[in-house]
VEXTOR-211011 format. One record per residue (C-alpha): residue number from 1; residue in three letters; x, y, z. Coordinates in nm, 3 decimals, always signed. Example, Ala and Ser with C-alpha at 12.3 -4.5 7.8 and 13.67 -1.06 7.14 Angstrom:
MARKOL   nr  rest       c1       c2       c3
MARKOL    1   ala   +1.230   -0.450   +0.780
MARKOL    2   ser   +1.367   -0.106   +0.714
//
This chain:
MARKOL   nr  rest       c1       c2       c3
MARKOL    1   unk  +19.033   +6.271   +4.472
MARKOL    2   unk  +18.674   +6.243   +4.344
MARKOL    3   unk  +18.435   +6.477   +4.480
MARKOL    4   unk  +18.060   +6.396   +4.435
MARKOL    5   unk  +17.837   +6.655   +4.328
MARKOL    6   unk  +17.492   +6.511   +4.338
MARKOL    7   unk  +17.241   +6.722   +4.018
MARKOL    8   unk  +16.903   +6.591   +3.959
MARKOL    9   unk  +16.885   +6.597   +3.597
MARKOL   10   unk  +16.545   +6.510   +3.525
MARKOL   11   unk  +16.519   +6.479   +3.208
MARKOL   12   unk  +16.155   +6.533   +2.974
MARKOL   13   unk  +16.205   +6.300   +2.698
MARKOL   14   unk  +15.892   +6.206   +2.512
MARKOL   15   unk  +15.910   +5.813   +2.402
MARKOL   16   unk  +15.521   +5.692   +2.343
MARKOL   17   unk  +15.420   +5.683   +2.638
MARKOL   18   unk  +15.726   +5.480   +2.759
MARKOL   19   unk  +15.940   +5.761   +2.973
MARKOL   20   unk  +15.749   +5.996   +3.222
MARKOL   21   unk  +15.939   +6.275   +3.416
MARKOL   22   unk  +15.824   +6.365   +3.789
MARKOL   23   unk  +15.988   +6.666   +3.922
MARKOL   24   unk  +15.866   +6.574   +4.294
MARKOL   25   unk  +16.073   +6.538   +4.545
MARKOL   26   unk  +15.965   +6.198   +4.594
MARKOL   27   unk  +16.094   +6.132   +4.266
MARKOL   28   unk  +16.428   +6.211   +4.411
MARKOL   29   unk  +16.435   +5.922   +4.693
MARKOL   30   unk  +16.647   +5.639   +4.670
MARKOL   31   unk  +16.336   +5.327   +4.651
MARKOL   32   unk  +16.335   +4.962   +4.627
MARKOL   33   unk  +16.634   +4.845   +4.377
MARKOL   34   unk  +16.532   +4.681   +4.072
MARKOL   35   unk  +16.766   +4.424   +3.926
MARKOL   36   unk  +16.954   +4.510   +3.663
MARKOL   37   unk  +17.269   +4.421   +3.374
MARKOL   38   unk  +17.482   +4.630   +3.212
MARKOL   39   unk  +17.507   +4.532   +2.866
MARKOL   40   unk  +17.744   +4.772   +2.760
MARKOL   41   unk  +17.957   +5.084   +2.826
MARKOL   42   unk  +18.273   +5.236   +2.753
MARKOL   43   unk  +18.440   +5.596   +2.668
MARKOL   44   unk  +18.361   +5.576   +2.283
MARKOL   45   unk  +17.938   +5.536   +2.100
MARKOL   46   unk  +17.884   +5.630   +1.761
MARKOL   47   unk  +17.600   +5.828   +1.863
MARKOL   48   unk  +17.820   +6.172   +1.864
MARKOL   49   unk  +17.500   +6.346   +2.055
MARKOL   50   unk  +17.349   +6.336   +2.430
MARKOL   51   unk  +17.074   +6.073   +2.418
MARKOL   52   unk  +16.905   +5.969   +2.726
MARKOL   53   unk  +16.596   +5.724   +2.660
MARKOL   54   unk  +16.436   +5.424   +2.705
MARKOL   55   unk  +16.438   +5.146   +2.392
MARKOL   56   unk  +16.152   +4.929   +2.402
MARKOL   57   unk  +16.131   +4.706   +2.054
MARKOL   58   unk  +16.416   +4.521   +1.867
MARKOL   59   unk  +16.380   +4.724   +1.560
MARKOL   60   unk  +16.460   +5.003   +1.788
MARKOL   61   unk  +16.778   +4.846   +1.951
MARKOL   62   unk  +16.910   +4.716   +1.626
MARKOL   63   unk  +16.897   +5.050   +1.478
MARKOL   64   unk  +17.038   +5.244   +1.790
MARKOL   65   unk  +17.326   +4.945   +1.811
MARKOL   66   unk  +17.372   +4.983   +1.426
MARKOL   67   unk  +17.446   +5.394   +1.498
MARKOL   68   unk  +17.647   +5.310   +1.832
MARKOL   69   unk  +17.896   +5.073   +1.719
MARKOL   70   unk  +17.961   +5.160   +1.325
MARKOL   71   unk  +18.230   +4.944   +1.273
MARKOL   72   unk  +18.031   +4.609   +1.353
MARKOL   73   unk  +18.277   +4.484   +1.548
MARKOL   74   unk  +18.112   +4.460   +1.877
MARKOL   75   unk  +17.771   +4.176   +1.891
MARKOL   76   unk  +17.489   +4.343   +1.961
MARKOL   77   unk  +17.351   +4.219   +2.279
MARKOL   78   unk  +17.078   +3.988   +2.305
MARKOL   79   unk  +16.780   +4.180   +2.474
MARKOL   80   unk  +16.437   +4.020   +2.551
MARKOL   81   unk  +16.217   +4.255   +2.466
MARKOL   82   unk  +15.871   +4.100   +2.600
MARKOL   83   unk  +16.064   +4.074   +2.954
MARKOL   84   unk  +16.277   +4.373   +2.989
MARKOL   85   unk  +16.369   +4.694   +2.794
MARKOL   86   unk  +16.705   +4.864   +2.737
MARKOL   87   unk  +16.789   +5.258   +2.935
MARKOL   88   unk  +17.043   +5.429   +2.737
MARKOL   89   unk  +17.252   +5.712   +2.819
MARKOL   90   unk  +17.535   +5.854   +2.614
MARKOL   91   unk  +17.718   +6.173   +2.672
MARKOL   92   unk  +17.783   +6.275   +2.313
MARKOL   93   unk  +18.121   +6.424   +2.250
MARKOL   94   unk  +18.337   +6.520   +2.518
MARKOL   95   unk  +18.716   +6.677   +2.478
MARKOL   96   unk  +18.886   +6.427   +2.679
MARKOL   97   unk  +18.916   +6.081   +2.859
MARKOL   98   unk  +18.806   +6.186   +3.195
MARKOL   99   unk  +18.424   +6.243   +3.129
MARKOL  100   unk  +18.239   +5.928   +3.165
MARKOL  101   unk  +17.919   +5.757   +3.236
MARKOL  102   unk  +17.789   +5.501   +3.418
MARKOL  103   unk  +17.449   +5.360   +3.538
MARKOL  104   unk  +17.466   +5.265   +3.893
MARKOL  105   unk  +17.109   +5.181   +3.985
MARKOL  106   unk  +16.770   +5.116   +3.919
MARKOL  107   unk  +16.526   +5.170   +4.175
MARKOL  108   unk  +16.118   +5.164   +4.220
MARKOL  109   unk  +15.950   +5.494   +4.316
MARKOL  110   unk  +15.607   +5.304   +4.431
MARKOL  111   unk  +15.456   +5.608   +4.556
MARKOL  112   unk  +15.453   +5.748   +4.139
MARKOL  113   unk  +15.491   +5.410   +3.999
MARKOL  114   unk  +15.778   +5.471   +3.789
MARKOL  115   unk  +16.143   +5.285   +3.792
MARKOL  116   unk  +16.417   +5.546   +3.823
MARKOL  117   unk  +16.726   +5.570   +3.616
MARKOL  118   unk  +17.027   +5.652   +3.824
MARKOL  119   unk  +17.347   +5.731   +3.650
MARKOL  120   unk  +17.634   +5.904   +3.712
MARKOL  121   unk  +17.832   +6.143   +3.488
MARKOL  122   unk  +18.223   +6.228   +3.528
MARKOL  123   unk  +18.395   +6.541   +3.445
MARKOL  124   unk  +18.743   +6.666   +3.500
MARKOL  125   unk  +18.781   +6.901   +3.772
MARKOL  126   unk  +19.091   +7.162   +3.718
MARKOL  127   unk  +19.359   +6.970   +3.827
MARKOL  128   unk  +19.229   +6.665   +3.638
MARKOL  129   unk  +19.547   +6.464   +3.409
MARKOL  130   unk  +19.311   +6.361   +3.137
MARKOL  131   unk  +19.350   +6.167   +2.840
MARKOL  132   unk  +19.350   +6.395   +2.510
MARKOL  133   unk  +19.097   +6.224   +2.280
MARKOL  134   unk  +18.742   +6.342   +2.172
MARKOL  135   unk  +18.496   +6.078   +2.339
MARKOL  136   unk  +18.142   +6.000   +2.371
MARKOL  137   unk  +18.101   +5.804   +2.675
MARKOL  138   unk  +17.805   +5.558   +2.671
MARKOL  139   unk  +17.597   +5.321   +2.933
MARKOL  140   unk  +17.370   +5.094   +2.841
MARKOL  141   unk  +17.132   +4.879   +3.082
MARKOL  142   unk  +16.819   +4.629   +3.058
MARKOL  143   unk  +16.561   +4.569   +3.348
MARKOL  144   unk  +16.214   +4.420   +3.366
MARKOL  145   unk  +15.959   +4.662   +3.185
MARKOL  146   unk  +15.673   +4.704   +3.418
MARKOL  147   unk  +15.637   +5.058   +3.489
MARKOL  148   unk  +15.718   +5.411   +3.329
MARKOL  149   unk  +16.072   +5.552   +3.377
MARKOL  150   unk  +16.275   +5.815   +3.505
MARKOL  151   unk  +16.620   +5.920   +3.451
MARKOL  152   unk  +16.833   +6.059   +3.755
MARKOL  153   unk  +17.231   +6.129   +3.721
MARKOL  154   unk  +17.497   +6.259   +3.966
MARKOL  155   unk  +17.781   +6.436   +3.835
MARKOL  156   unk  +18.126   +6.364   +3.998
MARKOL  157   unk  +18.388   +6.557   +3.992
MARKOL  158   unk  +18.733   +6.348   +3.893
MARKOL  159   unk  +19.047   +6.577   +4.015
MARKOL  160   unk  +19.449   +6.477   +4.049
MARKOL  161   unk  +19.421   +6.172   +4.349
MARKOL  162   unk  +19.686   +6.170   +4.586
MARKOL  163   unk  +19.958   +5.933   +4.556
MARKOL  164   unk  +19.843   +5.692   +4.777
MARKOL  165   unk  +19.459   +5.692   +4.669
MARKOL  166   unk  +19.377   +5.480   +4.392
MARKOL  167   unk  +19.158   +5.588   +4.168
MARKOL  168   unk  +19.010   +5.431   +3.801
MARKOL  169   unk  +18.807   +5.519   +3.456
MARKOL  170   unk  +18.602   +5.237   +3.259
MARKOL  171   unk  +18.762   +5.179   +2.949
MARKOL  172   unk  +18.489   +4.863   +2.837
MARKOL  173   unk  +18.295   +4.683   +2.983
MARKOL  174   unk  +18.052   +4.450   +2.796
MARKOL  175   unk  +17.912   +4.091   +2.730
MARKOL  176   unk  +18.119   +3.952   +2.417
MARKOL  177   unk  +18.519   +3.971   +2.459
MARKOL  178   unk  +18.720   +3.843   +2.192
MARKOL  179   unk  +18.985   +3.705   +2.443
MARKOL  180   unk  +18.989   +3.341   +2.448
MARKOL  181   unk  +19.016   +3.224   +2.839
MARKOL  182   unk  +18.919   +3.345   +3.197
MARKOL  183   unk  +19.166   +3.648   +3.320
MARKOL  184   unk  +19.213   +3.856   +3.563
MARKOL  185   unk  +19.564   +4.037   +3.507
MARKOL  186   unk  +19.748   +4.409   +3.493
MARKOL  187   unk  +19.866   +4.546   +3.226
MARKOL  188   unk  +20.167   +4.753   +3.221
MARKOL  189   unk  +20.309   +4.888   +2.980
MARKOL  190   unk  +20.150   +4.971   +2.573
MARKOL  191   unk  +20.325   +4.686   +2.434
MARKOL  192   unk  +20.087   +4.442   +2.666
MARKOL  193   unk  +19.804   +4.638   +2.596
MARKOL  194   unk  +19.797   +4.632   +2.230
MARKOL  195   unk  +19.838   +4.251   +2.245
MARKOL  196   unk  +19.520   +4.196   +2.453
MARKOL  197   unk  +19.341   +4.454   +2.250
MARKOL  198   unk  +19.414   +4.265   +1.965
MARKOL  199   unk  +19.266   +3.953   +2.068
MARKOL  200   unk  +18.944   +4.129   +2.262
MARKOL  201   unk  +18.834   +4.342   +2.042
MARKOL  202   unk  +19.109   +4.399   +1.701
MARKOL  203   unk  +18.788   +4.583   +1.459
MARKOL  204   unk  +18.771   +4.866   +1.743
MARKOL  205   unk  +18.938   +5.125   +1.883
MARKOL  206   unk  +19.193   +5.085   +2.156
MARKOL  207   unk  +19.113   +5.334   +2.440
MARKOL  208   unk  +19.427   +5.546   +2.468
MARKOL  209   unk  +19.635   +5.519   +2.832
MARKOL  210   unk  +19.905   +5.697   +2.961
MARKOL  211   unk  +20.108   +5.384   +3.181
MARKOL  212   unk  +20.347   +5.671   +3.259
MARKOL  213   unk  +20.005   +5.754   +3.547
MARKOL  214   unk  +19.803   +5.444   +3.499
MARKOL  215   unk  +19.747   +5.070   +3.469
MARKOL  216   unk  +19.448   +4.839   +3.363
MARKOL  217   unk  +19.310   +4.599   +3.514
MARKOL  218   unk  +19.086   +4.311   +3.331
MARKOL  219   unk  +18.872   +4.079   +3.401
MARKOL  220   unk  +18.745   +3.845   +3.147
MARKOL  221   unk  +18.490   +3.586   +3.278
MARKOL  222   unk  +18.557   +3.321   +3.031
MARKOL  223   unk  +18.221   +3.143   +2.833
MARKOL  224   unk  +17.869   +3.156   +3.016
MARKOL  225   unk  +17.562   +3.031   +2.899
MARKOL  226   unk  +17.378   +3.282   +2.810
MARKOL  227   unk  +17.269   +3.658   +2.794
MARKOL  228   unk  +17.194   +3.750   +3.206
MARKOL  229   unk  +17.576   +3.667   +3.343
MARKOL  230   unk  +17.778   +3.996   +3.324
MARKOL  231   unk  +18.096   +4.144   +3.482
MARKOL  232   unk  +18.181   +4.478   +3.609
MARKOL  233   unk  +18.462   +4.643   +3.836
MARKOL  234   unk  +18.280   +4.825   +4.131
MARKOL  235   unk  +18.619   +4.995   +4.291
MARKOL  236   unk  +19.008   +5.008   +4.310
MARKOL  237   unk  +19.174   +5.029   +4.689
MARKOL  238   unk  +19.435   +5.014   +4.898
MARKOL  239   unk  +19.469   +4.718   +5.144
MARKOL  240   unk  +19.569   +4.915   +5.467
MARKOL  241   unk  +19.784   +4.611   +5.566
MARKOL  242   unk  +19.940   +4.550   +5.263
MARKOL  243   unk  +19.961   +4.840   +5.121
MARKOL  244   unk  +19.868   +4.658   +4.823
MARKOL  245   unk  +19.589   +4.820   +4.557
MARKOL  246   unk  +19.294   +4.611   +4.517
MARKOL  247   unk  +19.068   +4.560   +4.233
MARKOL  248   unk  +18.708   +4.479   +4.333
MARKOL  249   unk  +18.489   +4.299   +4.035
MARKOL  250   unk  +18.144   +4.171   +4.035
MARKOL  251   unk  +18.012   +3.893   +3.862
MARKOL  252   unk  +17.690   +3.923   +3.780
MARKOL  253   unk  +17.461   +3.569   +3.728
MARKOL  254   unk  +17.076   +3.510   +3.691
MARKOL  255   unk  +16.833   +3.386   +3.970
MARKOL  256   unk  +16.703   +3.059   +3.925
MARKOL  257   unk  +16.407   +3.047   +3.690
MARKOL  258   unk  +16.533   +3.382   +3.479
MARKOL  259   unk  +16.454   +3.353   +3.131
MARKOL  260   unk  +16.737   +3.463   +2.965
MARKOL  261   unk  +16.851   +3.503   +2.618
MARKOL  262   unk  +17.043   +3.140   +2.482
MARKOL  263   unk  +17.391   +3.306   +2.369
MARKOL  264   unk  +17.709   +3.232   +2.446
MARKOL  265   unk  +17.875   +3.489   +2.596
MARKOL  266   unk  +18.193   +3.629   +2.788
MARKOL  267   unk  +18.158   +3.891   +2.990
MARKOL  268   unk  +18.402   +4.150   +3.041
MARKOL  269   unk  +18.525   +4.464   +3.209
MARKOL  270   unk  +18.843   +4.649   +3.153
MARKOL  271   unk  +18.968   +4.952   +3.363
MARKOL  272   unk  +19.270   +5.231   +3.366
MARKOL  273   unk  +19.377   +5.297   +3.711
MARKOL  274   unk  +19.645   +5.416   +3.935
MARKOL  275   unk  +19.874   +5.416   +4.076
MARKOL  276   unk  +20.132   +5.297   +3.823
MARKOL  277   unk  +20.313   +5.100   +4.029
MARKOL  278   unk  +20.345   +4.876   +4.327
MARKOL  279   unk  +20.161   +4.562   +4.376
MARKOL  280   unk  +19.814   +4.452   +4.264
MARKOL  281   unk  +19.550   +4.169   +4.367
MARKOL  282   unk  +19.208   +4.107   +4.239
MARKOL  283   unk  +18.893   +4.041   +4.480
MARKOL  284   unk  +18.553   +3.914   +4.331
MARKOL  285   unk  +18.230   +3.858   +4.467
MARKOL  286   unk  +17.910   +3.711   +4.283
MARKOL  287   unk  +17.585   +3.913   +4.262
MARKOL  288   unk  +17.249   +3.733   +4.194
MARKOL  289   unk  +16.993   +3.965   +3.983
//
């Protein structure tokens, strides 16, 4: 069962100019949502500290990616940086697999004239199973770069679900899987997951998962176009006629008239989740910004 424990973490983080911190109340309110992508997150950065800042120049980005992912096997995303800039937050080291991160909005405080942050960090609560394996849990977003920014994160607490409550963990999520086709499938056992690993991503580490408790889900989008499609997975339920557990993805696509970054790319999103058993269908829908 995951109980939400909502902290304003507003954090004072000096970056020319670029990041401003109001402690206001009104700094607090949910505003107009800003568009956003995800352009990459997962349980495991290079960046061994907390860092929670805004990256405005490509110098910048290719030095932070260059830090983040040390053994070069994941692209650095393609980021327009006259258009949009990149929010990072990383959670530095953590003692197991259930801390996490994840950015979940961006909204528009017009009464300070500053975009706000949102994120939201896991952490085990005492009857937590988690994963043994030092992380450092990492979210990484772009949006249009118009005003200055705030950071705002949540802190959930993730506890020992019931039986019959499905629950999940990111394990990647990202623009540039190595896996050669569209997919959406379960995998059950370690044997299946080393042999997708292998093909999605064989110069990184494969997140460690107990299929004793848990399954993962994928979804692989297959080739797009270019830098602005993306793919995430917003929940994992129960169908109450079924009885069936659900996996709810999102895939993410530009507006018309977007200038986006010419790459191919193939968008991805990977998740643990229970329960272990039983069966399992997957239920998309398409979100425009």
């Amino acid at each position: 069962m995951r109980a939400v424990a909502i902290v304003a973490l507003l954090l004072a983080l000096p970056l020319a100019g670029c990041l401003e911190i109001d402690p206001s109340p009104a700094a607090t309110d949910a505003g107009d949502p800003v568009p956003f992508t995800i352009l990459a997150e997962g349980p495991q950065s290079g960046h061994r500290d907390r860092v929670v800042t805004m990256i405005d120049t490509p110098d910048a980005w290719e030095a932070f990616w260059a830090k983040h992912d040390t053994t070069g096997a994941a692209p650095r995303p393609e980021v327009d940086f006259s258009r949009v800039h990149v929010s990072v937050v990383v959670l530095g080291e953590k003692p197991n697999g259930c801390h996490a991160v994840t950015i979940t909005a961006v909204t528009r405080d017009d009464e300070t004239a500053r975009d706000v942050v949102r994120y939201t960090e896991a952490k085990p609560g005492p009857d937590a199973f988690c994963t043994q394996a030092i992380v450092s849990p990492y979210s990484f977003a772009a949006f249009e770069r118009k005003h200055p920014v705030a950071f705002r994160g949540e802190t959930s607490t993730v506890g020992e679900p019931p039986a019959d409550e499905p629950s999940f963990r990111v394990l990647d999520q990202g623009s540039q899987s190595g896996f050669p086709d569209s997919t959406k499938r379960v995998l059950d056992d370690e044997a299946a997951w080393a042999q997708f690993w292998a093909m999605h991503a064989p110069r990184r580490e494969r997140p460690a998962v107990d299929f004793s408790k848990e399954r993962v889900a994928v979804v692989v989008l297959g080739e797009r176009s270019n830098a602005c499609y993306g793919a995430s997975i917003e929940g994992v339920e129960t169908d109450p006629d079924t009885g069936a557990t659900v996996v709810r993805y999102v895939e993410h696509r530009p507006p018309a008239g977007r200038a986006c970054a010419e790459v191919i790319t193939n968008p991805f999103a990977i998740v643990a989740f229970t329960p272990a058993t039983g069966g399992v269908t997957f239920e998309g829908r398409v979100a425009t910004g």
